[in-house]
C-alpha positions as CSV (number, residue, x, y, z in Angstrom):
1,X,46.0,-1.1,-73.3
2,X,48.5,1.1,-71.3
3,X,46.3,3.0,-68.4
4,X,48.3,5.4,-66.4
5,X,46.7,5.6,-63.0
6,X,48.5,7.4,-60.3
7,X,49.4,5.2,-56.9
8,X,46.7,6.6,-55.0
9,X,43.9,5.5,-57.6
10,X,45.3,2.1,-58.1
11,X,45.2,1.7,-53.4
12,X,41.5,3.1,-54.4
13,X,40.8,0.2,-56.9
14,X,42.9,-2.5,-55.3
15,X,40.5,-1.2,-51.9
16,X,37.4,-1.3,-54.0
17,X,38.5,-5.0,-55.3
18,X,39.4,-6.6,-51.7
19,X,36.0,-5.1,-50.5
20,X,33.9,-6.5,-53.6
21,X,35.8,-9.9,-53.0
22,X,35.0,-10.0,-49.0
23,X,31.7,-9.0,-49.6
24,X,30.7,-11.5,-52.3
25,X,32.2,-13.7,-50.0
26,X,30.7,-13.4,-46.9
27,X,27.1,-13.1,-49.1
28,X,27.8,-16.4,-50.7
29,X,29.7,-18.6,-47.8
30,X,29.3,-16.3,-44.5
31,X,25.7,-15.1,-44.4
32,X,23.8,-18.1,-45.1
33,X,25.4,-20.3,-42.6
34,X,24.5,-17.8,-39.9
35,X,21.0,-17.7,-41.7
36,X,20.5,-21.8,-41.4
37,X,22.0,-21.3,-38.0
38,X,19.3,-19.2,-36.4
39,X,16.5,-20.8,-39.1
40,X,17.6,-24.4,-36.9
41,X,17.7,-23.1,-33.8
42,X,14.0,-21.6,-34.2
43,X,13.2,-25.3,-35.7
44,X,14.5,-26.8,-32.7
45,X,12.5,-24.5,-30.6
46,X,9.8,-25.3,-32.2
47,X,10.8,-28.7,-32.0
48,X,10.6,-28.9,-28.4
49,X,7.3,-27.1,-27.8
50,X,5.9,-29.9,-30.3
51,X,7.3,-32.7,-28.3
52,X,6.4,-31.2,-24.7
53,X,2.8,-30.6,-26.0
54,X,2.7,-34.3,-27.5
55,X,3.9,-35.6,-24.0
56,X,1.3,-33.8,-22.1
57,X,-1.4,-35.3,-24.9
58,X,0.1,-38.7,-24.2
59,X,-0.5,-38.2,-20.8
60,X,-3.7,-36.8,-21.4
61,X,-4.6,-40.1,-23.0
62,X,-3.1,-42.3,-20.5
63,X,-5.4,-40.6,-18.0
64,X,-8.5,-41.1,-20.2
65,X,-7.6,-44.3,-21.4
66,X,-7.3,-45.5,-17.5
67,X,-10.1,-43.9,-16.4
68,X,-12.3,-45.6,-19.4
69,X,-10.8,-49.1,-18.6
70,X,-11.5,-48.3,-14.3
71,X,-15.7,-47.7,-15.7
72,X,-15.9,-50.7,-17.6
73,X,-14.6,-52.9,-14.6
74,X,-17.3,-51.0,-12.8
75,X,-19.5,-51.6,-15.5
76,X,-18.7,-55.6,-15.3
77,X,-19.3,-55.6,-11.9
78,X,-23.1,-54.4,-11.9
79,X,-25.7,-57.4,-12.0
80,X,-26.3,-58.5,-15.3
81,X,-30.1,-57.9,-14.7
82,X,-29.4,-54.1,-13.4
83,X,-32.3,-51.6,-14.2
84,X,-31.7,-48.2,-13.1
85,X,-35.9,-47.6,-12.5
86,X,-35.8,-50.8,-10.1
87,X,-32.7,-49.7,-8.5
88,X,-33.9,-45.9,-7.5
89,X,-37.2,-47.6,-6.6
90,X,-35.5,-49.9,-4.0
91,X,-33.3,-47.0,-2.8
92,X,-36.0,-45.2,-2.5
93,X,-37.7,-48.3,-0.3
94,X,-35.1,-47.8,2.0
95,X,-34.7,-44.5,2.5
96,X,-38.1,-43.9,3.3
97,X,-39.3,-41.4,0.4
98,X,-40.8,-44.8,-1.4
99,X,-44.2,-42.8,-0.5
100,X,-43.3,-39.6,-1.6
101,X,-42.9,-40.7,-5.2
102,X,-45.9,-39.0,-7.6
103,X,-44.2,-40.4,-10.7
104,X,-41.4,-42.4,-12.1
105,X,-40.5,-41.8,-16.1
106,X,-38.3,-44.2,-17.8
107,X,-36.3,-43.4,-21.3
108,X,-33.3,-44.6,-23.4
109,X,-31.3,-43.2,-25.5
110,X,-28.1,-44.6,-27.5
111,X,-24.7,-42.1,-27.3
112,X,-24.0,-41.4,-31.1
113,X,-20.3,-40.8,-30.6
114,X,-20.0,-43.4,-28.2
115,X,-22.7,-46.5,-28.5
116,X,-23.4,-46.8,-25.3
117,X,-27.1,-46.8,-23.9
118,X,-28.0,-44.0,-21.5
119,X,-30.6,-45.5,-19.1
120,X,-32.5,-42.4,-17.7
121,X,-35.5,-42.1,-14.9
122,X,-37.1,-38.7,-14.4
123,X,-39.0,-38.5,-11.3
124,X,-41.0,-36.5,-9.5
125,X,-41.0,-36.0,-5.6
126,X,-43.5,-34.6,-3.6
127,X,-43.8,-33.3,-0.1
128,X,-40.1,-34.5,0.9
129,X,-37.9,-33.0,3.7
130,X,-34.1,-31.8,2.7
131,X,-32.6,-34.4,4.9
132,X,-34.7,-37.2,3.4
133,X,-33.6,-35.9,-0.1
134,X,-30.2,-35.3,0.8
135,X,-30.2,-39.1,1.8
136,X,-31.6,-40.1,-1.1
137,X,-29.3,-38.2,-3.4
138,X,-26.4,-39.8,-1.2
139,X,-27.3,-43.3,-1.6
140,X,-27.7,-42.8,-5.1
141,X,-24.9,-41.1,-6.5
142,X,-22.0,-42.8,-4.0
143,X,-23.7,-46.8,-5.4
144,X,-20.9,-48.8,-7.4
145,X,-23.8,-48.6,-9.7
146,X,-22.0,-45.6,-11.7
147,X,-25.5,-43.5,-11.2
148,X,-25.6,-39.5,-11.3
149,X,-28.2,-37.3,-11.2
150,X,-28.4,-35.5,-14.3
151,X,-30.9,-32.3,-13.4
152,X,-32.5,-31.6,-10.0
153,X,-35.3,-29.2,-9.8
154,X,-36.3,-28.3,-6.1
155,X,-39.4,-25.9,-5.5
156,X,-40.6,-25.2,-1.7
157,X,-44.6,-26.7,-1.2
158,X,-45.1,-24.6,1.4
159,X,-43.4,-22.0,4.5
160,X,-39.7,-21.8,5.1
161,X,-38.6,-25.0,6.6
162,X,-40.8,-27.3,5.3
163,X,-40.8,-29.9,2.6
164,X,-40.0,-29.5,-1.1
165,X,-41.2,-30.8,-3.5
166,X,-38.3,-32.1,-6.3
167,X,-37.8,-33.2,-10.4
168,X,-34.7,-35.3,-11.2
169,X,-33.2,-36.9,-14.1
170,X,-30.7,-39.5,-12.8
171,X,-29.2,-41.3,-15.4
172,X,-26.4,-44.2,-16.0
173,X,-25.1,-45.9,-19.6
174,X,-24.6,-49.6,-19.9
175,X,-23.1,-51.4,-22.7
């Protein structure tokens, strides 16, 4: 087969050729290297915000896991006999609101998620100054006992500056 093309259509399809060539070739070598290139470098991005979020997790945990192990040291330490109703009932024996005391409610519960017994005492007092229940409060919650006052409830019994009369939970878990 003898084709007679002129020189200006065989530049054309020699042109056409060289740019089919380059083209296929940067589709088939070119183009997907630069592809994986920026497909790694978004990995490796989010790479790094995997591994700076695990650190602060691990960090997290250390926190916890020291915090947890500092209780149960502090949970050691309490008498082996410890009763939170007896213990708010001597506190309150020294503070001086032993008489102001119209009733003491004990209860326990058990922590589903984490075993522990809750030891809780509602209580009810009447007829009680804000300094004497700020006292009381104080000695209660700053004991090594690991004791905190759950809910506090405090209604006025009378005119401005005079006593209240207050409901509490206080609660504290054991082993």
């Amino acid at each position: 087969m003898n084709i007679n093309i002129n020189r200006r259509e065989r530049l054309f399809i020699t042109g056409a050729a060289i740019f089919i060539v380059l083209f296929g070739f940067f589709n088939l070598a070119i183009a997907p290297v630069f592809e994986k290139r920026s497909h790694l470098e978004s990995e490796v991005v989010t790479k790094r915000l995997m591994t700076s979020e695990m650190q602060t997790l691990r960090n997290e945990y250390l926190s916890l896991t020291a915090r947890m192990e500092g209780a149960q040291k502090r949970y050691a330490q309490r008498p082996e006999n410890f009763s939170l109703f007896a213990f708010l009932e001597q506190v309150a024996g020294t503070s001086g609101v032993k008489n102001n005391i119209t009733y003491m409610r004990p209860s326990t519960t058990v922590d589903d998620y984490t075993g522990l017994t809750i030891s809780q005492v509602e209580m009810q007092l009447t007829g009680i100054t804000v300094e004497d229940l700020s006292s009381y409060l104080y000695q209660v919650e700053s004991s090594e006992n690991m004791i905190q006052v759950s809910r506090l409830a405090i209604t006025k019994s009378g005119e401005q500056d005079g006593p209240v009369n207050v409901v509490m939970r206080v609660e504290s878990a054991g082993t």
